[in-house]
N, CA, C and O of each residue as an XYZ file, in Angstrom:
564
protein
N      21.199    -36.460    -84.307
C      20.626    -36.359    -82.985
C      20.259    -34.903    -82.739
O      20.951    -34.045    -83.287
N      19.362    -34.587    -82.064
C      18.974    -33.156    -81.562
C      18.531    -33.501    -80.252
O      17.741    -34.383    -79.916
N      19.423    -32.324    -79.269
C      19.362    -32.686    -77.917
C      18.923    -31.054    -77.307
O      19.551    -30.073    -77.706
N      17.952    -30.941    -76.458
C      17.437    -29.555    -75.923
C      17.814    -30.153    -74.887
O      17.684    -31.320    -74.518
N      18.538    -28.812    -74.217
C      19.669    -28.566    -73.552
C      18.523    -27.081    -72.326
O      17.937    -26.132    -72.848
N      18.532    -27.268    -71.273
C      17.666    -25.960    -70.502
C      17.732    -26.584    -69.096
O      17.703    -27.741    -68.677
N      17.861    -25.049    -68.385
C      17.931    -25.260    -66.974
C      16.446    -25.224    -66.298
O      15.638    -24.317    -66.496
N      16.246    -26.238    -65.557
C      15.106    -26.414    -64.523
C      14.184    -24.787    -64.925
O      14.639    -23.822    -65.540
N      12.706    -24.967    -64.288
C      11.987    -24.005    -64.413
C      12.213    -23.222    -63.103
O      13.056    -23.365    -62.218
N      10.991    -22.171    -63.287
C      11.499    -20.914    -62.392
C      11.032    -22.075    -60.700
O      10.087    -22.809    -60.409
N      12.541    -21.565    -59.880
C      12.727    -22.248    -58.469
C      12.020    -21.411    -57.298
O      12.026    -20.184    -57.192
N      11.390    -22.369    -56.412
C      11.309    -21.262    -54.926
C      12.850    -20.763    -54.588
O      13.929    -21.188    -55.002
N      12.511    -19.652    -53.638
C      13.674    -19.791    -52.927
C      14.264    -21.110    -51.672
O      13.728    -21.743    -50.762
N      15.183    -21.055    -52.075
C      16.254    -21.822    -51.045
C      15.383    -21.306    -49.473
O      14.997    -20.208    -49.073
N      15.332    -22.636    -48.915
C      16.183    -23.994    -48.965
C      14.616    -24.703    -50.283
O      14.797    -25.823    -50.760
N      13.803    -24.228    -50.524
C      13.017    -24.978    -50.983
C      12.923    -25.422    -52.427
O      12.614    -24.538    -53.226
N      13.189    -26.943    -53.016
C      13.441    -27.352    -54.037
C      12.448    -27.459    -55.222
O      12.621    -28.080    -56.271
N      10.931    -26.426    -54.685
C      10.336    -26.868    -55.928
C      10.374    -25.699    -56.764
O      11.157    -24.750    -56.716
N       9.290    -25.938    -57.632
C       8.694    -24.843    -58.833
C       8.077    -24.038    -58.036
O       7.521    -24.373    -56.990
N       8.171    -22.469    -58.680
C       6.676    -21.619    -58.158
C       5.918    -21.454    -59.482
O       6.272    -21.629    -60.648
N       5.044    -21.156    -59.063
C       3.893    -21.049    -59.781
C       4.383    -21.154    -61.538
O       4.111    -21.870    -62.502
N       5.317    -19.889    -61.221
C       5.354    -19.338    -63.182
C       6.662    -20.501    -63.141
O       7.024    -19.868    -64.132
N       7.352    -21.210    -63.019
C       7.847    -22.601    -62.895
C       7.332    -23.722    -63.195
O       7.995    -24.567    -63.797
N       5.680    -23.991    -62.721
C       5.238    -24.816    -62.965
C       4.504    -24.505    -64.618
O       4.328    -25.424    -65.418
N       4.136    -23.044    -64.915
C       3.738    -22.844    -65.741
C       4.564    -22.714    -67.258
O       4.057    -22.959    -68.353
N       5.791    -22.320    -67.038
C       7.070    -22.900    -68.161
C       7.310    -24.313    -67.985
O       7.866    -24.775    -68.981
N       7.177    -24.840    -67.427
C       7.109    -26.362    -67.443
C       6.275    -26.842    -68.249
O       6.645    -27.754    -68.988
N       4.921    -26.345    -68.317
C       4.148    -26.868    -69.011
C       4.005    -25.863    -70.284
O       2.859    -26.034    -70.698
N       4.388    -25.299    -70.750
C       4.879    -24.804    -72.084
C       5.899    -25.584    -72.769
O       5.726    -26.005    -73.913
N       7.267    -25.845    -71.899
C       8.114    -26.871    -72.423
C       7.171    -28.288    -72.662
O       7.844    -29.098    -73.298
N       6.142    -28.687    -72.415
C       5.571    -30.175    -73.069
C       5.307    -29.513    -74.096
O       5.803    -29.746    -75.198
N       4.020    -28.084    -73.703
C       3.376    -28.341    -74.969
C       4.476    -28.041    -76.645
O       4.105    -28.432    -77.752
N       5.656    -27.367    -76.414
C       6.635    -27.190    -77.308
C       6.962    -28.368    -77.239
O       6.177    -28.945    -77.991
N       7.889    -29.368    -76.641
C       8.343    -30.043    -77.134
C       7.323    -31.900    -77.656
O       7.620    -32.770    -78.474
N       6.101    -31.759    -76.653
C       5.258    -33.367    -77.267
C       5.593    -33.573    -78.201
O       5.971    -34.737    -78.341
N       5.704    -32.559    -79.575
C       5.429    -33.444    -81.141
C       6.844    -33.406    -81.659
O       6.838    -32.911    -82.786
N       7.816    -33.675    -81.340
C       9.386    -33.223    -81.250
C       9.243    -34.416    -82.194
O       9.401    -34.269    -83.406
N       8.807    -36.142    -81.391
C       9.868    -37.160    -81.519
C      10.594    -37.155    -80.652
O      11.540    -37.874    -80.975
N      10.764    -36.672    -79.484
C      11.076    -36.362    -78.425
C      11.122    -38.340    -77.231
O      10.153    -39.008    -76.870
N      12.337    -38.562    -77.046
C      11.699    -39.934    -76.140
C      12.648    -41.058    -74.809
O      12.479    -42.104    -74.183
N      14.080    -39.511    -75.050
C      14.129    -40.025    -74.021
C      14.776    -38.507    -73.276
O      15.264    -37.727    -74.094
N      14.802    -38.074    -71.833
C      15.355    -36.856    -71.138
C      15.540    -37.189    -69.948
O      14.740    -37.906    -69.347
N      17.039    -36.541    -69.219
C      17.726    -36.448    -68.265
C      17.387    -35.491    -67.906
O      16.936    -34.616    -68.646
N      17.566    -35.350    -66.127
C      17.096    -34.173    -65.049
C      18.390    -34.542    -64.174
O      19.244    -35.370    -64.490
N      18.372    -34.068    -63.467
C      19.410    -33.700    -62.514
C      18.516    -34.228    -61.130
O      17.313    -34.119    -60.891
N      19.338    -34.683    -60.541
C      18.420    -35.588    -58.681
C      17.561    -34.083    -58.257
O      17.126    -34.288    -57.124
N      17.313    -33.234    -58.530
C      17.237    -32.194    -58.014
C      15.357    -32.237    -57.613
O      15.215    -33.458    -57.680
N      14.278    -31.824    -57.349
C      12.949    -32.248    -57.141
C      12.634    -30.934    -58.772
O      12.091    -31.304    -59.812
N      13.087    -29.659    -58.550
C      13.570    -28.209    -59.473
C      13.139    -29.210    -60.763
O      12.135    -29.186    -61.475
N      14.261    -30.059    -60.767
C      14.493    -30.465    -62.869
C      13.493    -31.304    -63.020
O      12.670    -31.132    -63.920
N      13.426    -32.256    -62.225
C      12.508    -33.457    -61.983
C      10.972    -32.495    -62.622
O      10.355    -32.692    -63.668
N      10.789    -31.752    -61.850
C       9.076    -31.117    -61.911
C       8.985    -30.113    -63.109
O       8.027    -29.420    -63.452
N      10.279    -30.223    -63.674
C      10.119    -28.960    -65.115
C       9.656    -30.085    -66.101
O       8.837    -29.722    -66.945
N      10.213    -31.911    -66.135
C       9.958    -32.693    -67.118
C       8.147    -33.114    -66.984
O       7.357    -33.359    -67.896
N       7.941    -33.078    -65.642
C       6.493    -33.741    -65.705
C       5.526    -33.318    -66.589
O       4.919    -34.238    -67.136
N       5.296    -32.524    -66.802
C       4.312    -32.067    -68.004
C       4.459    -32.664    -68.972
O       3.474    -33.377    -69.165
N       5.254    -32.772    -69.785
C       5.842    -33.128    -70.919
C       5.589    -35.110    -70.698
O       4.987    -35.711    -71.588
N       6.136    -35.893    -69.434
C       5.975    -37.200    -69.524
C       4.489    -37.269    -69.366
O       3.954    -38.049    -70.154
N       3.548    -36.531    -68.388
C       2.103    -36.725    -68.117
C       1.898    -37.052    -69.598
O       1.628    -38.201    -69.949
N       2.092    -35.523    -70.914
C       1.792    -36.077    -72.100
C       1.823    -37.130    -72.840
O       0.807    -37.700    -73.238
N       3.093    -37.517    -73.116
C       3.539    -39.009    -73.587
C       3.672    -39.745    -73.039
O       4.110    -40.668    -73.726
N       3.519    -40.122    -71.632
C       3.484    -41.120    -70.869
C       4.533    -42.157    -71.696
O       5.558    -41.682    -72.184
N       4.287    -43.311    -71.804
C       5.096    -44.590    -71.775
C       6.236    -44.148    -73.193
O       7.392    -44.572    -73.202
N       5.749    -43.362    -74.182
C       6.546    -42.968    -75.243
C       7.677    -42.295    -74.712
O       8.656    -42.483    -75.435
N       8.001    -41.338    -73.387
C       9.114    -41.124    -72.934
C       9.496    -41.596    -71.793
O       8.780    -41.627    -70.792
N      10.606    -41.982    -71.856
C      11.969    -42.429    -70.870
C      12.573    -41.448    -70.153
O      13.208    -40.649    -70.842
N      12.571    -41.193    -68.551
C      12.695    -40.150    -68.337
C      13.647    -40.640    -66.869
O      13.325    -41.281    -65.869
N      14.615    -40.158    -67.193
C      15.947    -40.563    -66.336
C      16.866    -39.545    -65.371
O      17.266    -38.600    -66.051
N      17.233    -39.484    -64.232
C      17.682    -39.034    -62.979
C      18.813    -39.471    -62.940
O      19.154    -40.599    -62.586
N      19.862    -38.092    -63.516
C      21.637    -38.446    -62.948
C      22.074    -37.214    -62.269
O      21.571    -36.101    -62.428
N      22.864    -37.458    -61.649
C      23.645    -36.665    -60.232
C      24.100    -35.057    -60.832
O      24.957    -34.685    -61.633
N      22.916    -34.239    -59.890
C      23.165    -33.259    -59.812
C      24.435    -32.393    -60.623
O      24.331    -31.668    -61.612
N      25.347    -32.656    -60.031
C      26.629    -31.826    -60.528
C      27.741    -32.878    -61.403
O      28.971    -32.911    -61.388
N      26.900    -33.564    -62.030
C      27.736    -34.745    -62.742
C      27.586    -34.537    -64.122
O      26.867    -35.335    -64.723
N      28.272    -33.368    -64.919
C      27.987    -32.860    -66.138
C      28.694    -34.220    -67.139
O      28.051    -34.641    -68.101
N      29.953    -34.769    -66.805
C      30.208    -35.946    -67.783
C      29.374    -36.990    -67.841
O      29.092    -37.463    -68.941
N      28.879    -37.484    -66.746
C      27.755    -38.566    -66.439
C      26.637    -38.164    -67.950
O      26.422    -38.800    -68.982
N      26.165    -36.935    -67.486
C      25.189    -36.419    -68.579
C      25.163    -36.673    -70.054
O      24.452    -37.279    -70.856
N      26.591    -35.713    -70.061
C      27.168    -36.064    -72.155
C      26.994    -37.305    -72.189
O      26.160    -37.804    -72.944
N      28.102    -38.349    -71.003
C      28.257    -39.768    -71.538
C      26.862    -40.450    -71.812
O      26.758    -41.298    -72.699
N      25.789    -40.063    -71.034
C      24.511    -40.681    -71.194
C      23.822    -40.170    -72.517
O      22.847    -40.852    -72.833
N      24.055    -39.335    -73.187
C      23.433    -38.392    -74.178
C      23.728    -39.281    -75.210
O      22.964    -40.004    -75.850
N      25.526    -39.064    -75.328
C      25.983    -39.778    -76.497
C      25.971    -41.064    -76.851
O      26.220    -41.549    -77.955
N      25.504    -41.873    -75.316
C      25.211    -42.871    -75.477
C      24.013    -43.092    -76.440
O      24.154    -44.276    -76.748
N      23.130    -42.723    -76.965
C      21.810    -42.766    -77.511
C      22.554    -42.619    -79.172
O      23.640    -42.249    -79.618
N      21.304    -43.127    -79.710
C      21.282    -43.605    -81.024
C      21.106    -42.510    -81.892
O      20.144    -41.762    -81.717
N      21.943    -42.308    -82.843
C      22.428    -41.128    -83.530
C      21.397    -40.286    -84.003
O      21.751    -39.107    -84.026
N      19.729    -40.582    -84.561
C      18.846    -39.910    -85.170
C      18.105    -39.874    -83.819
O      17.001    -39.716    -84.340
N      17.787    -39.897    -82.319
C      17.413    -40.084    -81.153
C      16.968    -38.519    -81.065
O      17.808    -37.790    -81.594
N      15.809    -37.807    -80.503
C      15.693    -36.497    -79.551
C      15.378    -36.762    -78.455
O      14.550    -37.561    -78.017
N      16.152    -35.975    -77.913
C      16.556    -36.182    -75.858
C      16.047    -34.283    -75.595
O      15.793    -33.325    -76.325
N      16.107    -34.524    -74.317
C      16.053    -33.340    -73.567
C      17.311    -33.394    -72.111
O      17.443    -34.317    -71.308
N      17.849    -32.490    -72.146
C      18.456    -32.144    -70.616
C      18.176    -31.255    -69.978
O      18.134    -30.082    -70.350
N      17.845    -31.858    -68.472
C      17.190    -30.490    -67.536
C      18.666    -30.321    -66.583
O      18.941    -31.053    -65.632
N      19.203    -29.608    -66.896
C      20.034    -28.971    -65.628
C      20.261    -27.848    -65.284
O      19.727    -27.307    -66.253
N      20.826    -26.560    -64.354
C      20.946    -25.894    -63.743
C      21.776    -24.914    -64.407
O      22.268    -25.035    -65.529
N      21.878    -24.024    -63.692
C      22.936    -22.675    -64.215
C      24.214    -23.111    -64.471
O      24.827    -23.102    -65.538
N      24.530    -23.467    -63.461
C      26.408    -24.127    -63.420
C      26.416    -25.188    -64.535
O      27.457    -25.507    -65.109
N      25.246    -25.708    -64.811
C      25.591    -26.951    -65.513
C      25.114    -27.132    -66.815
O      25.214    -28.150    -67.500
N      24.665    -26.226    -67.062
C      23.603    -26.494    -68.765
C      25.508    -26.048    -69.698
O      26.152    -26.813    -70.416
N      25.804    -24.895    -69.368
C      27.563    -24.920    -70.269
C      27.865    -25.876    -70.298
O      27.818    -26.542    -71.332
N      28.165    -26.186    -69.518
C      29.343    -27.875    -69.140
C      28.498    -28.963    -70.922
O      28.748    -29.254    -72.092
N      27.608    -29.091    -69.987
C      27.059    -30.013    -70.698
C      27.127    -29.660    -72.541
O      27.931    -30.227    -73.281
N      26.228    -28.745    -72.962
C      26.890    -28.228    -74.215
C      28.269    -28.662    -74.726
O      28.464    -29.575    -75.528
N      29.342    -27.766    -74.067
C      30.200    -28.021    -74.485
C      31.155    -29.333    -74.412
O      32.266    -29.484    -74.920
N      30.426    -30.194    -73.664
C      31.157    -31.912    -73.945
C      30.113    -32.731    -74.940
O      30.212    -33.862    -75.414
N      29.248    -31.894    -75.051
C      29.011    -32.397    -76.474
C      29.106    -31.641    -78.203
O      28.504    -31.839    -79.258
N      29.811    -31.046    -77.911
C      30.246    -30.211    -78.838
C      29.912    -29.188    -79.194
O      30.417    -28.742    -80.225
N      28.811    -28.333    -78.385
C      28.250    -27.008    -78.637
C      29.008    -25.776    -78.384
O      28.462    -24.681    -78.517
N      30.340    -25.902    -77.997
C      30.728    -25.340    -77.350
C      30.296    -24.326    -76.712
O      29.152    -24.436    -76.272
N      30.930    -23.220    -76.488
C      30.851    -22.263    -74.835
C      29.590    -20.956    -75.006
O      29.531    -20.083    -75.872
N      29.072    -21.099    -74.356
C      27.988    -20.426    -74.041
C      27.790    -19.701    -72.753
O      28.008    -20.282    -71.690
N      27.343    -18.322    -72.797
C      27.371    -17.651    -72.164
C      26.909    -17.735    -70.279
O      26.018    -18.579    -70.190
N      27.130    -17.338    -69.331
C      26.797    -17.748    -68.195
C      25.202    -17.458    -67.827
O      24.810    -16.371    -68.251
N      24.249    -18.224    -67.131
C      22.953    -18.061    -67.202
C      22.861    -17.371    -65.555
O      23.255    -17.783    -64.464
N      22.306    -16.418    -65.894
C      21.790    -15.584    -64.438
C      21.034    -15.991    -63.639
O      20.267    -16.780    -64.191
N      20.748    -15.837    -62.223
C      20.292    -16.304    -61.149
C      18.658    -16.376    -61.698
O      18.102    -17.471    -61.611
N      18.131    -15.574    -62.086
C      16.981    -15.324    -62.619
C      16.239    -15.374    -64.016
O      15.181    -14.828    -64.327
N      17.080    -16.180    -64.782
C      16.935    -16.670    -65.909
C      16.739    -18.054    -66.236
O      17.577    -18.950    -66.145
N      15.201    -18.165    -66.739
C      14.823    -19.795    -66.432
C      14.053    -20.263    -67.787
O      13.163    -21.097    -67.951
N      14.996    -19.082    -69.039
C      13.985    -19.490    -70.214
C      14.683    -19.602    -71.351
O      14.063    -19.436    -72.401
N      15.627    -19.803    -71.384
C      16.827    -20.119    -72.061
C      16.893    -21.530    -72.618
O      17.247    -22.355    -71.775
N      16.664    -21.967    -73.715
C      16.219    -22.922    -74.329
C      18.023    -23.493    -75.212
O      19.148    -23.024    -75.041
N      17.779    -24.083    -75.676
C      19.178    -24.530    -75.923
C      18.960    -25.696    -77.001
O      18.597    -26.761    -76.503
N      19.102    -25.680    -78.237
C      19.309    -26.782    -79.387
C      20.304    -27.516    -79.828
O      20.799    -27.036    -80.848
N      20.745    -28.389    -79.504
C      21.904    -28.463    -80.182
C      21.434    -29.622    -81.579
O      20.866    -30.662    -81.246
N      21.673    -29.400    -82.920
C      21.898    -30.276    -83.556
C      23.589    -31.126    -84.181
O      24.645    -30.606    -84.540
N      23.234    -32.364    -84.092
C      24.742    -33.258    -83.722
C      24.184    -33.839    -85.486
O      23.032    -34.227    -85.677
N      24.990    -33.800    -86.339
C      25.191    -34.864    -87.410
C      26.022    -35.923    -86.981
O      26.986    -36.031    -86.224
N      25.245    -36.792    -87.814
C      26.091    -38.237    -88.177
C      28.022    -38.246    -87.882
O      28.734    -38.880    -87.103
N      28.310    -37.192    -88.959
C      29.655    -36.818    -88.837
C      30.663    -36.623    -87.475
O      31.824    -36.942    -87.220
N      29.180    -35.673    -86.485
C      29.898    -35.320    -85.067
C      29.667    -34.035    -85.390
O      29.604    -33.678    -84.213
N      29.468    -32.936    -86.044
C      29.306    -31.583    -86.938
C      27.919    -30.808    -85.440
O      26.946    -31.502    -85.142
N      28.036    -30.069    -85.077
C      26.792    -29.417    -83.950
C      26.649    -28.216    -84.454
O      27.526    -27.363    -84.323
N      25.594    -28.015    -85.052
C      24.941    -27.009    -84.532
C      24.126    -26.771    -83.314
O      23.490    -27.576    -82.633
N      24.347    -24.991    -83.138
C      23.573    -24.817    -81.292
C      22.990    -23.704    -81.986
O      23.675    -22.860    -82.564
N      21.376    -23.682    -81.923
C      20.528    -22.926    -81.601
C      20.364    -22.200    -80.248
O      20.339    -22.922    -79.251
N      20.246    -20.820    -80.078
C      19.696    -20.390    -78.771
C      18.076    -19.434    -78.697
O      17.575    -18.596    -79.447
N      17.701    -19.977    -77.590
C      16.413    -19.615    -78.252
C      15.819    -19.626    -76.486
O      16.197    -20.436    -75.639
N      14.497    -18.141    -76.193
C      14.385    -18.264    -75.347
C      12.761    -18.736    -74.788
O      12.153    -18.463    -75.823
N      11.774    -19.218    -73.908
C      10.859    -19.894    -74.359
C       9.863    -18.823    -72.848
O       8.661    -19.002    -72.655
């Protein structure tokens, strides 16, 4: 399995939940990187932020990706949904600062460094063997 692991694109400010501009525009760098993955199914967080970092990427593949909404601050929900998927499967996860660690490390990437308020390009690989064995790529986009 290979699962890319990255927090939402660049945010307005609070209270407002979308992309700005250069947000919407790493968004659409993440399709054009990831379309030819094999890429087909990815989790976002309820957030409107994660939701609008995947659209590019589904506009591309349309019906070829599966593109699924679990609770914000629900990092086990996430793994359990990840690992649920079929062992040679590529997924994507969109979540947040607090939550892109978590997630990693319940799936075996372990611990990774804390992501700054202003850091929205932090890309994240993890490869999972058959065995359970992870490698984590870090890589910034």
């Amino acid at each position: 399995m290979i699962v890319f692991v990255l927090r939402h694109a660049d945010r307005q400010p609070a209270p407002n939940d979308d992309l700005t501009p250069a947000g919407e525009k790493r968004a659409e760098l993440l399709a054009r990187m990831l379309a030819e993955s094999g890429i087909i199914t990815a989790y976002h967080s309820g957030t409107v932020r994660a939701r609008r970092t995947l659209e590019p990427l589904k506009l591309k593949l349309g019906n070829a990706l599966t593109v699924a909404g679990i609770e914000s601050e629900n990092e086990q929900a996430t793994v359990d949904a990840v690992k649920s998927r079929p062992a040679d499967e590529i997924v994507a996860v969109v979540g947040h600062s607090n939550t892109v660690g978590p997630i990693i490390k319940g799936l075996g990437g372990g611990l990774v460094g804390p992501i700054g308020p202003d850091e929205f390009d932090k890309l994240f690989i993890l490869f999972i063997d058959p065995t359970g064995k992870v490698t984590l790529l870090k890589l910034r986009y």
